[in-house]
N, C-alpha and C positions, 0 to 999 in steps of 0.2 A: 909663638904657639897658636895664638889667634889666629894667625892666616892659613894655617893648617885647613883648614872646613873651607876657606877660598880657593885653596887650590884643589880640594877635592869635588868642590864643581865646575871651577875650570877644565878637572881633566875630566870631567862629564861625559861632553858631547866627543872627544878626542877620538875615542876607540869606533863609535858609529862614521865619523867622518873617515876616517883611515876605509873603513868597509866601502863607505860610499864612493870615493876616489877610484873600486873596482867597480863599482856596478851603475849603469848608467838609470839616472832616475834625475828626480827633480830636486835634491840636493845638489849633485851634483852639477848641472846645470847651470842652477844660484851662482855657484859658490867657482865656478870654473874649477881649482884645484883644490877641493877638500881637500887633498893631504898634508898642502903648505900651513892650511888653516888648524887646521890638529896639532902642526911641528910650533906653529905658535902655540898655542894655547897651552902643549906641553911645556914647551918654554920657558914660558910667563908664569907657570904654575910653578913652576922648579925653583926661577930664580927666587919668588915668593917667600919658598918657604926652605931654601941653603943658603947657609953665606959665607961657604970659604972662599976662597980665591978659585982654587981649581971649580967649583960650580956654576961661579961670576963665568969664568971663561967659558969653562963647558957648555950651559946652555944659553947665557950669552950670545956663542958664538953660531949656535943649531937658532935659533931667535932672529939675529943679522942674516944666516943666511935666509931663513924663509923670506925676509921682508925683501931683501934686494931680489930673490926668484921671482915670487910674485909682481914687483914690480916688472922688471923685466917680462914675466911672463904675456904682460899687459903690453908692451911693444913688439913683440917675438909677434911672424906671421903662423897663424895654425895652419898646420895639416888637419884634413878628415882622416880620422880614425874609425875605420868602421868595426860597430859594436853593436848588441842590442838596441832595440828602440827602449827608450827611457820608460819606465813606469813607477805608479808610487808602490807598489809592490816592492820593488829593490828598493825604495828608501824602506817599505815597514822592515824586510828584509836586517839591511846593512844598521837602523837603528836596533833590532832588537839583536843581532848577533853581536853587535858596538856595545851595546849593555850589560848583554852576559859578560865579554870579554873583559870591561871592566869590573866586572864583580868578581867573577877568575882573579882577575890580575892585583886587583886590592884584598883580597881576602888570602890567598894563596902564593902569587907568581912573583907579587914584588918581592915578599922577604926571600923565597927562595933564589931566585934570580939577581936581585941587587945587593940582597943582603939587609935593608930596611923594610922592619914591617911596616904597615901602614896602620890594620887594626891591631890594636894590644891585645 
């Protein structure tokens, strides 16, 4: 029950990075694939706080992949993708729509959608 509020800041930053991953800024930049970085931290916040077997595997296995993408992504030659030029605007942008949406998402979308509340 304790790591509850750990994983509830792990999934923090999640829903802003998922945004930023569309919008070219200086997040995204950092971070090359914010959204591998998000499939983590969602992950890691799951396994945290389920422990059946089907969970271990479940996000386990969404956790393994992000690690070996990203690595790989780090050998893999880029193509230019052309996009906007980067501004911190799309980060203030992608973090504050990342924030609502997790407020959405814990207040409202988890129980309806997954079936477990988050807030009692």
């Amino acid at each position: 029950p304790g790591l509850r509020n750990v994983a509830a800041i792990l999934m923090l930053p999640v829903f802003p990075l998922l945004f930023a991953a569309y919008m070219p800024g200086r997040i995204k930049a950092k971070l090359k694939h914010p959204m591998l970085v998000a499939v983590k931290l969602w992950a890691l916040a799951h396994l945290l706080v389920n422990g059946t077997l089907a969970d271990v595997v479940l996000f386990g296995a969404f956790l393994a992949w992000a690690v070996v993408d990203r690595i790989s992504f780090k050998h893999r030659e880029q193509r230019a993708i052309p996009s906007a030029p980067p501004g911190r605007w799309n980060d203030l942008l992608a973090i504050v729509l990342g924030l609502g949406a997790y407020v959405l998402f814990v207040v409202v979308l988890h129980a309806r959608w997954i079936g477990v509340p988050i807030v009692p």
